[in-house]
N, C-alpha and C positions, 0 to 999 in steps of 0.2 A: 504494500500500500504506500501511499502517496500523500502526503499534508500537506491540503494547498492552504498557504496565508495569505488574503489580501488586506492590505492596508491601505484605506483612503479614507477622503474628508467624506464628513457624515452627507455633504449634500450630493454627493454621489451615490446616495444608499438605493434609491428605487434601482439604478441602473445595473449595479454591481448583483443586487437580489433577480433583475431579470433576467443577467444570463445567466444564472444561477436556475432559474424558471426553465429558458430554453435549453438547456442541457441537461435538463432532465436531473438534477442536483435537488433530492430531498433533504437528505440529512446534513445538517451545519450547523456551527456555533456560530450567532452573530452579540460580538461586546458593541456596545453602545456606551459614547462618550467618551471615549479614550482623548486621552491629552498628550503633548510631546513636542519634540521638533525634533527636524528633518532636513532634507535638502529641498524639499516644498516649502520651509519654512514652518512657521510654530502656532500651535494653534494651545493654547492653554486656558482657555476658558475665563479671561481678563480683559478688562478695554482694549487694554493694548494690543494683545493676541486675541481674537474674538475665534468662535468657534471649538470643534472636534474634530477625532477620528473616531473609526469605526474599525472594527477588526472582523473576517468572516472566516473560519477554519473548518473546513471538513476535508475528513479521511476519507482517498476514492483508491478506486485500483490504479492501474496506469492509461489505462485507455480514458477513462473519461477525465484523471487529471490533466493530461493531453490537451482531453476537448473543451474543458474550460479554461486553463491557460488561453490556448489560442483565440478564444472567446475575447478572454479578457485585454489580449493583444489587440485586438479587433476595435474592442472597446477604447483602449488608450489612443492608439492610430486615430481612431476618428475623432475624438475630443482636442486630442493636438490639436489638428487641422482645422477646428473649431477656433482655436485658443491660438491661432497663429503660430503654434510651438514654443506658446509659453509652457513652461513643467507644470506637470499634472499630478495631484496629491490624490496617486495609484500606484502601490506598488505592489505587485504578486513574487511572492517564494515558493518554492516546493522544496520539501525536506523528505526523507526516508522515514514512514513511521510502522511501527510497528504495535500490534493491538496486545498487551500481556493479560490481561483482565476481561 
């Protein structure tokens, strides 16, 4: 198995939850509020920094972490290009997980 992590700004959450929708992705953890900085910059929940993130984790096999990576590729690509290629506070990991329990 496969831990996909995405991390981005909360107002990206319907987007990130859809292709999570179209690929068929029931099972996830989504944190709600998460604070920090980054190379998007800081979002900590203060005048000065306004805002969050969000975090989404779930355990796939390989093929469908595949397919939502690329999804989620899919996704950043196009928001660039929206955003003139200013950075986009999205960013996907996959890690090696393994289920003991």
């Amino acid at each position: 198995m496969q831990m996909v992590v995405i991390i981005f700004r909360s107002s990206l959450e319907e987007d990130v939850l859809a292709v999570l929708k179209r690929c068929h992705i029931r099972g996830f953890s989504d944190i709600a509020g998460v604070l920090g900085s980054g190379e998007t910059g800081s979002v900590l929940g203060t005048f000065d920094s306004p805002g969050s993130n969000s975090i989404v984790l779930t355990a796939l096999d390989p093929p469908d972490a595949t397919r939502v990576v690329d999804a989620l590729r899919d996704l950043h690509t196009a928001a660039l290009a929206r955003q003139h290629g200013r950075d986009l506070p999205l960013h996907v990991f996959l890690l090696p997980c393994e289920q003991v329990v």
